[in-house]
C-alpha positions in Angstrom: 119.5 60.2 -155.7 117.2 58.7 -152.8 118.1 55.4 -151.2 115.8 53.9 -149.2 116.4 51.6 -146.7 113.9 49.0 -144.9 114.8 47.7 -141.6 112.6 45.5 -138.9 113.1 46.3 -135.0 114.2 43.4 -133.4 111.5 41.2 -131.9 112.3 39.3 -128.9 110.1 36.0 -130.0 113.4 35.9 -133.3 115.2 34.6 -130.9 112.7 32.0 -129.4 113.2 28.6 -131.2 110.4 26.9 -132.8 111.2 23.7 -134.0 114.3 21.5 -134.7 114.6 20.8 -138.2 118.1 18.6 -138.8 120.5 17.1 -136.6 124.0 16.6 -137.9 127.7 14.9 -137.1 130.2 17.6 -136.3 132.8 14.8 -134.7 132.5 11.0 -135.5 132.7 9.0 -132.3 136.4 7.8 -133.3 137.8 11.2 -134.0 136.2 12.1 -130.9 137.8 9.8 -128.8 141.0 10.4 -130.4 140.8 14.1 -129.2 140.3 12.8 -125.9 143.1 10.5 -125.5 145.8 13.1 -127.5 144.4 16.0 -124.7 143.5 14.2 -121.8 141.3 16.2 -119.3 139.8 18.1 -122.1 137.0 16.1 -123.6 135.1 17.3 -126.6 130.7 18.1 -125.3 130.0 19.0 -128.9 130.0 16.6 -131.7 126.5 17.3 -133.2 125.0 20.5 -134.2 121.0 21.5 -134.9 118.9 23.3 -137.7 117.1 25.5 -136.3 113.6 27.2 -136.9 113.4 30.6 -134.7 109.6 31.5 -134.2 108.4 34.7 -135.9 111.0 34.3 -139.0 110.9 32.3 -141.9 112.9 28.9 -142.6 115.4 30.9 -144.6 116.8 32.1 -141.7 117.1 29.0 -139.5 120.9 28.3 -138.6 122.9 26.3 -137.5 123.5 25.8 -133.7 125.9 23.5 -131.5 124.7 20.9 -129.3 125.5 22.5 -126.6 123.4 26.1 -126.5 121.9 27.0 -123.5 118.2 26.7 -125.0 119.1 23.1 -125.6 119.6 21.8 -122.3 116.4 23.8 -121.0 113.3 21.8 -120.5 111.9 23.7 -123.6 114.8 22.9 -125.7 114.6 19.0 -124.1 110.9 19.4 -125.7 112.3 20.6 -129.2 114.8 17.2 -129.1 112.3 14.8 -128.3 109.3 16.5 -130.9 111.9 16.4 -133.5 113.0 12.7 -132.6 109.7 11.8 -133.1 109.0 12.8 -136.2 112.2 11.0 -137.4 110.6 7.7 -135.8 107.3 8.6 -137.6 108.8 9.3 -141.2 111.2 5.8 -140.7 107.7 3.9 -140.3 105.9 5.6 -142.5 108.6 5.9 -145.4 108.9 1.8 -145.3 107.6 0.9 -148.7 106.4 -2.8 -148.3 107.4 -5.1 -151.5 105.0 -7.6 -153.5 106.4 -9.4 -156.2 109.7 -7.5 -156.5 107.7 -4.3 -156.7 107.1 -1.8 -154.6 103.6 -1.3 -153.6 103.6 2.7 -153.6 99.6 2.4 -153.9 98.7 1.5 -150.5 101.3 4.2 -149.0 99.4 6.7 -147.0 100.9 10.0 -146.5 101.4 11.8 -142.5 102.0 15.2 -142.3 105.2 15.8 -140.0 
């Protein structure tokens, strides 16, 4: 019996991220603050962590990464933040669905790719 077995050499751009794709609580502000005052001296720098797309892979393989990664706090990553902010701001404005009569006028929604 023959097994086979398929492997990729590692490309350096994997590890190059591409885009951010969700933010999300790790800590609420409260519990935060509670760890703060029950340990004084050692405050919490993490309470959200970031999807996120690596270039050269697919989305399947995005993960999951703390606030507080290196890449994050690079002008590049800085760049990812605010690109990914903005498309939040865009799909709020664009996702309001203006009412007439009680009904939602889904007819005159346009569409924006983000």
């Amino acid at each position: 019996m023959t097994i086979f077995f398929q492997y990729s050499r590692w490309k350096e751009e994997w590890a190059i991220p591409q885009r951010l794709l969700q933010k999300r609580l790790l800590l609420s502000a409260k519990l935060c603050q509670e760890h703060n005052a029950e340990f004084s001296g050692a405050e919490l720098n993490c309470r959200y962590e970031w999807l996120v797309k690596w270039r050269g892979l697919d989305y399947k393989f995005a993960t999951w990464e703390l606030e507080n990664a290196l890449f994050l706090s690079s002008l590049d990553g800085q760049g990812l933040i605010k690109d990914y902010e903005s498309r939040c701001e865009k799909a709020k404005l664009v996702s309001h669905v203006p009412e007439v009569d009680g009904k939602h006028e889904v007819d005159s929604l346009k569409f924006v790719i983000l």
